[in-house]
C-alpha positions as CSV (number, residue, x, y, z in Angstrom):
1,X,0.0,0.0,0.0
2,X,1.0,3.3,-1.1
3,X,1.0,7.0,1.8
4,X,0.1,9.6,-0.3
5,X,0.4,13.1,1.4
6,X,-1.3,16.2,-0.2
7,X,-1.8,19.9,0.8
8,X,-5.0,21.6,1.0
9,X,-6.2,25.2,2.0
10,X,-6.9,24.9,5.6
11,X,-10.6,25.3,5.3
12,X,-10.9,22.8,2.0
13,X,-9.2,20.4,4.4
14,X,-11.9,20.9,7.5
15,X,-14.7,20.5,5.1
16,X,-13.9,17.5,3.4
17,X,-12.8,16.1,7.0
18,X,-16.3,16.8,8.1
19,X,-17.7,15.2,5.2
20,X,-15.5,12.3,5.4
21,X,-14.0,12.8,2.3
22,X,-10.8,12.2,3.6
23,X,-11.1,8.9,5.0
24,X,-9.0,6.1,3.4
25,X,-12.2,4.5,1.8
26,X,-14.0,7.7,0.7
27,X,-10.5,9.2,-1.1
28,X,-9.8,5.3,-2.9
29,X,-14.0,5.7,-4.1
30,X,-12.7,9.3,-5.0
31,X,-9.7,8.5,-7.0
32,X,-11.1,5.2,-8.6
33,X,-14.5,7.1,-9.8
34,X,-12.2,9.7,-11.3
35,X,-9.9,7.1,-13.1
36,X,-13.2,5.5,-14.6
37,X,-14.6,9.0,-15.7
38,X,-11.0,9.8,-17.4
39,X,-10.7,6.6,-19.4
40,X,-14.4,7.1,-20.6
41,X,-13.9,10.6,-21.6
42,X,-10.5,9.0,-23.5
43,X,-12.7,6.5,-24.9
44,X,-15.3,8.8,-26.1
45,X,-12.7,11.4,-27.6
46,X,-11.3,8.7,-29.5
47,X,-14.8,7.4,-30.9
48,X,-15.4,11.6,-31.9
49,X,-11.5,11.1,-33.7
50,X,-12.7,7.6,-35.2
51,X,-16.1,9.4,-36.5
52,X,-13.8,12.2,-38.5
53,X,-11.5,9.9,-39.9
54,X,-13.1,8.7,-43.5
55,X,-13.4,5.2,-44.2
56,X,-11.1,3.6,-46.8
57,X,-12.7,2.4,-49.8
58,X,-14.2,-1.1,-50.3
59,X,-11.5,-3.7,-51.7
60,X,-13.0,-4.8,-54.7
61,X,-12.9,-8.7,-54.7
62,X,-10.1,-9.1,-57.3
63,X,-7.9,-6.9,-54.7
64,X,-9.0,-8.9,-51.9
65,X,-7.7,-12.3,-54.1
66,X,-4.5,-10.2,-54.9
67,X,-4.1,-9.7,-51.0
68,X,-3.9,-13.0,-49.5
69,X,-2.0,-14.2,-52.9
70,X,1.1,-11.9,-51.7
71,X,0.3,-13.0,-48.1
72,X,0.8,-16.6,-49.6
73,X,3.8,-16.0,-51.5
74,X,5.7,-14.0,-48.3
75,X,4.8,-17.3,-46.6
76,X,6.2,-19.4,-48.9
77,X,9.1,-17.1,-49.5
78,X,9.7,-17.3,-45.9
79,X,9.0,-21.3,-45.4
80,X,11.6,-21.9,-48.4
81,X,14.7,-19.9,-46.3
């Protein structure tokens, strides 16, 4: 388990020590609420970034063939060494 130590204005510090904020469950509900928020507002800013980005164009299905026939023929390039 980790001490952390922080500093507060004086009258911050009474008030959350009256509201228990400041007890070693209320801070880890704190912290781990915050954590969850952060990575949802990271997930949502990366959905908005997604939703900008155009899509690539469809591979027609003679490029799709031509694809996985160079896939197969680095594999077998590789396999032969």
């Amino acid at each position: 388990m980790t001490t952390v130590t922080i500093t507060l204005p004086d009258q911050l510090a009474q008030e959350a020590q009256r509201a228990g904020l400041l007890s070693q469950t209320a801070m880890e509900k704190l912290l781990r609420e915050q954590l969850q928020s952060r990575r949802q507002d990271e997930l949502f800013t990366a959905m908005d970034r997604m939703a900008q980005t155009p899509e690539p164009s469809a591979m027609t299905p003679e490029e799709i063939a031509g694809e996985i026939r160079a896939v197969r023929e680095q594999r077998r390039a590789r396999a032969a060494d």
